[in-house]
C-alpha positions as CSV (number, residue, x, y, z in Angstrom):
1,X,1.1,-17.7,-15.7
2,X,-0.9,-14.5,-16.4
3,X,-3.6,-13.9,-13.3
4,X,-7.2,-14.9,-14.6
5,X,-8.0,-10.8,-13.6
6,X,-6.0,-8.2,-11.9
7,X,-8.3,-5.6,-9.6
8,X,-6.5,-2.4,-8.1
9,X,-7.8,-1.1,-5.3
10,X,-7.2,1.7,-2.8
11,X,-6.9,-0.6,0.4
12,X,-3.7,-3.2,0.7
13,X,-6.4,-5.4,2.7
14,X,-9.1,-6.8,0.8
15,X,-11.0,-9.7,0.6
16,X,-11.8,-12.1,-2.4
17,X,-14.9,-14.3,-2.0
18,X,-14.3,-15.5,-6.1
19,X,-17.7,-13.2,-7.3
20,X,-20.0,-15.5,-8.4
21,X,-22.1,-15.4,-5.1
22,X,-22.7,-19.4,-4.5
23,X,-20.4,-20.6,-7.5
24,X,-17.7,-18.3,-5.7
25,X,-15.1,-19.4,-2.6
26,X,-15.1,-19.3,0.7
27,X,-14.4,-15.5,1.7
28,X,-10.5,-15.0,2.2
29,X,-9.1,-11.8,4.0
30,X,-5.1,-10.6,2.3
31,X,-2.5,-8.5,3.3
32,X,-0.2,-7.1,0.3
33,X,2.4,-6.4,2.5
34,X,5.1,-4.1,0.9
35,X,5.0,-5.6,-2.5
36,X,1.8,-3.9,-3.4
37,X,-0.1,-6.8,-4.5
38,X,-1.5,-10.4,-3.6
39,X,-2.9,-13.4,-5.2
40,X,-6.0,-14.9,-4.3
41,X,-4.8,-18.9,-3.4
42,X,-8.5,-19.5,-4.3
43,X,-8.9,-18.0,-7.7
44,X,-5.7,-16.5,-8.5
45,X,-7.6,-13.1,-8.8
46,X,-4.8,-10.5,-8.2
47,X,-5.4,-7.8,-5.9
48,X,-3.0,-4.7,-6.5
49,X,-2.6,-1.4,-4.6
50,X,-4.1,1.3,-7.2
51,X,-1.0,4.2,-8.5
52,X,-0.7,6.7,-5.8
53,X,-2.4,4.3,-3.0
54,X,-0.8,4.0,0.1
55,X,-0.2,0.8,2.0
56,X,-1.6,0.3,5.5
57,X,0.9,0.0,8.3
């Protein structure tokens, strides 16, 4: 199953609070780890690092 949206970003730690202020989730911190990206268990917004990004150590 496609992700509902797919945001890249700079940082491979980034929190997802679902964007529709009070229709939204509770605010959840992920890690991508090596992989590069991470689903939100919330909203299944996918975070991805952005091309030429480096991950955090």
């Amino acid at each position: 199953m496609e992700s509902p949206e797919i945001v890249k970003t700079e940082q491979s730690r980034v929190a997802c609070d679902g964007g529709d202020g009070a229709l939204g989730h509770p605010r959840v911190f992920l890690n991508m780890g090596a992989s590069g990206k991470v689903d939100c268990p919330y909203c299944g917004r996918r975070f991805e690092l952005a091309e030429g990004a480096a991950a955090a150590h």
